[in-house]
C-alpha positions in Angstrom: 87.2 97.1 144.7 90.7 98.8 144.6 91.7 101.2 147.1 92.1 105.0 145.3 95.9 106.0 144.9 98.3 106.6 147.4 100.2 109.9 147.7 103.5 108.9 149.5 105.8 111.9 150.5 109.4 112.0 150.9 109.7 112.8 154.8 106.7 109.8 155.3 108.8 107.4 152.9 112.5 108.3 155.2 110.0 106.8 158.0 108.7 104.1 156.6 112.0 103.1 155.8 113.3 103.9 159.1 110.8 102.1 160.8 110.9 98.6 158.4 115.0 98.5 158.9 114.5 98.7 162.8 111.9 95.8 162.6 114.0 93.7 160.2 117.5 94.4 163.0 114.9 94.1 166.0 112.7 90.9 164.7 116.5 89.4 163.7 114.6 89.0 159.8 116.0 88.7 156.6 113.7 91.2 155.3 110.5 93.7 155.7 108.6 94.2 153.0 105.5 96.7 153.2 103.3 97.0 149.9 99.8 98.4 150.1 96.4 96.0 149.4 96.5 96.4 145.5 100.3 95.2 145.4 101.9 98.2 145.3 105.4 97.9 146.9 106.2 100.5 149.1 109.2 100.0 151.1 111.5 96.8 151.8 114.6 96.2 153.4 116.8 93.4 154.1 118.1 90.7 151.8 116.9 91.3 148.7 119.5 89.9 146.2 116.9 86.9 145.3 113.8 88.0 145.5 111.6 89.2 142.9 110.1 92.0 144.6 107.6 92.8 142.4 106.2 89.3 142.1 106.9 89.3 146.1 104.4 92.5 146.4 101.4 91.0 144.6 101.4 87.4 144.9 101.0 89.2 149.0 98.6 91.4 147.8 96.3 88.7 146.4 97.1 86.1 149.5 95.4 88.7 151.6 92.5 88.9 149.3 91.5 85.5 149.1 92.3 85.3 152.6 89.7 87.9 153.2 87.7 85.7 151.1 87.9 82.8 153.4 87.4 85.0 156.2 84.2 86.5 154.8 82.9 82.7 154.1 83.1 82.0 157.6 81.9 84.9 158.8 84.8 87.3 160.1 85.5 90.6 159.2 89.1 89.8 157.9 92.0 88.0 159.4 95.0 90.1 160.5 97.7 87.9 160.7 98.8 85.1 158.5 101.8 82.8 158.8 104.0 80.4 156.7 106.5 78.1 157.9 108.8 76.6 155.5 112.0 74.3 155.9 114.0 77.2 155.6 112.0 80.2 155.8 108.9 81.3 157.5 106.7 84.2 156.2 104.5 86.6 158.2 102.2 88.4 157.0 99.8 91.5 158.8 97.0 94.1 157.8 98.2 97.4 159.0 95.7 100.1 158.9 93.5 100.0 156.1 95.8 99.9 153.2 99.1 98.6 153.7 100.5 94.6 154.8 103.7 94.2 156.3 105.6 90.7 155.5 108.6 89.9 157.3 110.6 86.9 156.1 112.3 85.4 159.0 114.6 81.9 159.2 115.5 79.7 162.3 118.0 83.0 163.9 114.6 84.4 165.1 111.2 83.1 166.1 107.6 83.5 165.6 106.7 85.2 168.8 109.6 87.7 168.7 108.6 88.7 164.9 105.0 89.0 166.7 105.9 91.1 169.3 108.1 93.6 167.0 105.1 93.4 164.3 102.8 94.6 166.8 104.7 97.5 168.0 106.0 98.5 164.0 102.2 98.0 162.9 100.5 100.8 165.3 104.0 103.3 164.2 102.7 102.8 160.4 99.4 103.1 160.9 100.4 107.1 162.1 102.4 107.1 159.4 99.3 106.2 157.4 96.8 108.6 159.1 99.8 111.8 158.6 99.8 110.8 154.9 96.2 110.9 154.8 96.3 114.3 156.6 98.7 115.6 154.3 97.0 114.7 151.1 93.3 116.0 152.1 94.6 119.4 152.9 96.6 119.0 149.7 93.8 118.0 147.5 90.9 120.1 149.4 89.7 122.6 147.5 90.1 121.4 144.3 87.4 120.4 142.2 86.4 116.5 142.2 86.6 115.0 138.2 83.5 115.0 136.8 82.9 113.1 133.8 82.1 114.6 130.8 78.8 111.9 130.5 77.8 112.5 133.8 74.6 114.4 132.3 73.4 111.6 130.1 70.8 109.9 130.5 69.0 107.0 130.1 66.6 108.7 127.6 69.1 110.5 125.7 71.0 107.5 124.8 67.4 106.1 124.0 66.8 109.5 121.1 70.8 109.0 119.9 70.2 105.4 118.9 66.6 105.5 118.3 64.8 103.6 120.7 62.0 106.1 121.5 
């Protein structure tokens, strides 16, 4: 099932931003990428000449669900971390919170365990990023009246009389 829309405010997108460019110059990547679980981009940084960032975004966003899927199979919640090496470059790949996954693209100028490290410590500064943005859009939203659909009052037995299966 798809996570509802995000609201994403100016003053929380300046800190996202901030926050990805320090992980790329701290981790030594050649970008940060953070798009939400329906493959939503939301902030990147780094070397992004090449890269198709919108095929970058959901070809993530659907690693991470059949990831979950293998998880599931075998009987784990989800798996948090996921990691590809290749000759040149190596992707890494993490849940943060309950919506969002941060990729950092890294070569052979940085390693694994650094990128790890720097993940860790970026991942917990989103996710109250995350919780403020939550924050903000309840007490923007709250108040107003939840869509109701305009069907919400049929029922089985009227759709029974309209089409004459009584």
């Amino acid at each position: 099932m798809p996570l509802p829309d995000f609201v994403m405010y100016d003053e929380e997108y300046q800190r996202i931003k901030t926050v990805a460019t320090k992980l790329k110059d701290d981790a030594n990547a050649k970008i940060v990428f953070l798009v939400d679980k329906n493959g939503q981009q939301i902030a990147a940084c780094g070397e992004l000449g090449s890269i198709d960032t919108t095929s970058l975004a959901s070809l993530t966003a659907g690693n991470v669900a059949a990831t979950d899927g293998l998880a599931k199979l075998i009987g784990e919640k989800e798996f948090s971390i996921l990691f590809h090496e290749g000759e040149k470059d190596n992707l890494h790949i993490s849940i943060v919170g309950k919506r969002g996954i941060l990729v950092v693209i890294f070569d052979n100028r940085s390693t694994l365990g650094l990128v790890r490290l720097r993940v860790k410590k970026t991942s917990a500064e989103l996710e109250r990023i995350f919780d403020v943005i939550e924050e903000k859009a309840k007490h923007q939203f709250e108040g107003e009246k939840e869509y109701e659909s305009p069907f919400a009052e049929i029922t089985e037995n009227d759709i029974d009389k309209l089409f004459g299966d009584n």
